[in-house]
Structures are given as structure tokens and as C-alpha cells.
C-alpha positions as CSV (number, residue, x, y, z in Angstrom):
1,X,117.9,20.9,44.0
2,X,114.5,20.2,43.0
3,X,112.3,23.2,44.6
4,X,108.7,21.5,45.6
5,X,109.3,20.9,49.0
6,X,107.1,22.8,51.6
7,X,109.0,21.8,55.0
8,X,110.6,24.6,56.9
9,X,114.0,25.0,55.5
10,X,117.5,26.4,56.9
11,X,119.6,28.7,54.6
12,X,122.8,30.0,55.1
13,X,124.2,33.0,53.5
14,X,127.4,34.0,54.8
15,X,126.8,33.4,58.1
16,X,125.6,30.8,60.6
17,X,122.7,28.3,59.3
18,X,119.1,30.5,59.9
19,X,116.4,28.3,60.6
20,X,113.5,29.6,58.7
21,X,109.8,28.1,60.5
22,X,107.6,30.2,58.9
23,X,106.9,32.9,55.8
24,X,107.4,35.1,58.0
25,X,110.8,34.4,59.3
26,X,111.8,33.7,55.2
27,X,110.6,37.3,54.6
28,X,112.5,38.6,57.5
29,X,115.3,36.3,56.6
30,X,115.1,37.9,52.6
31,X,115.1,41.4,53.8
32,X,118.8,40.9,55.9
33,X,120.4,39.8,52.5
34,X,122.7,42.3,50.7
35,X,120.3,41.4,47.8
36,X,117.3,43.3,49.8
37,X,116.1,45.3,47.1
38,X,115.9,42.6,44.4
39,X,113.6,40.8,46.6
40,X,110.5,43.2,47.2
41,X,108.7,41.3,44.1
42,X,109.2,38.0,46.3
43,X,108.8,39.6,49.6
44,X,105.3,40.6,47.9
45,X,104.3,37.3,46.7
46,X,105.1,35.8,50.1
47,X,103.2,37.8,52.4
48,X,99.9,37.9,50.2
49,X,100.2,33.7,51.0
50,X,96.8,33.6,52.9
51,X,95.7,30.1,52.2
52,X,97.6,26.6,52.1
53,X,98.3,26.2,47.9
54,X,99.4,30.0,48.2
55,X,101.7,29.4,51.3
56,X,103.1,26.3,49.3
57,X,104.0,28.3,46.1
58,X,105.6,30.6,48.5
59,X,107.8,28.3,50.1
60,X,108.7,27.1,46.3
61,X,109.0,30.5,45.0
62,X,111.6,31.0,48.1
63,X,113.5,28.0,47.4
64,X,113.6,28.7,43.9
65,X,115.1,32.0,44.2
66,X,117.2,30.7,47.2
67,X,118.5,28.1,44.0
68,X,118.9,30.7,41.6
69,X,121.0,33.3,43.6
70,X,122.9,30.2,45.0
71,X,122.3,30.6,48.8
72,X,123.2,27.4,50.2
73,X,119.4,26.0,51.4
74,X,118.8,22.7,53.0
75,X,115.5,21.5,53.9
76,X,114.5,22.1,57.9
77,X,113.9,18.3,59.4
């Protein structure tokens, strides 16, 4: 998966699909994962998103991690 797309996206990680609608809700959604602690430099990135190009790396930073740690992620409709 190519990670560029800035549309809400659902991810799934052992448990029902979690629709994620905002940075928030991804950070939220981050800090439930097993993984919790290995996220704080993402978590960090994500919440200083305060403009449009920030909020878009954001959601690319998140799908790329999502990619890497192989957490099933499908873009929201």
C-alpha cells in the first residue's frame, strides 16, 4: 500500500474494524495498541499537526507506520 492518501481511514488490529475520522481518534486509536510505547514519537508528530500540509503528513506518517507494523488499514470511504 502506497501511503499518500489523506481520507479518514479504518484499521483493525485484533479486533473489530475502528473507524478513525480524525487525528485525534488515530492518536487515541495508537495509544490502545499493545505497541503504546513505541508510538509516543508518532503520537508527538500527530498532535503538533496544526495546519493542513502538517495534518496530511500526519495521516501519512500514521499510515506508514500502520504499513510497517502490519496493522491491517483500509482507506475510510
Amino acid at each position: 500500500m502506497q501511503c499518500t492518501d489523506t481520507r479518514p481511514t479504518q484499521a483493525r488490529a485484533i479486533r473489530p474494524t475502528v473507524v478513525l475520522n480524525s487525528i485525534d481518534e488515530a492518536v487515541g486509536f495508537l495509544r490502545t495498541l499493545s505497541i503504546a510505547e513505541h508510538t509516543e514519537p508518532l503520537i508527538d508528530v500527530m498532535e503538533a499537526a496544526d495546519e493542513p500540509e502538517m495534518e496530511r503528513r500526519a495521516w501519512q506518517a500514521f499510515e506508514t507506520f500502520a504499513c510497517a507494523m502490519r496493522l491491517p488499514v483500509r482507506l475510510g470511504a
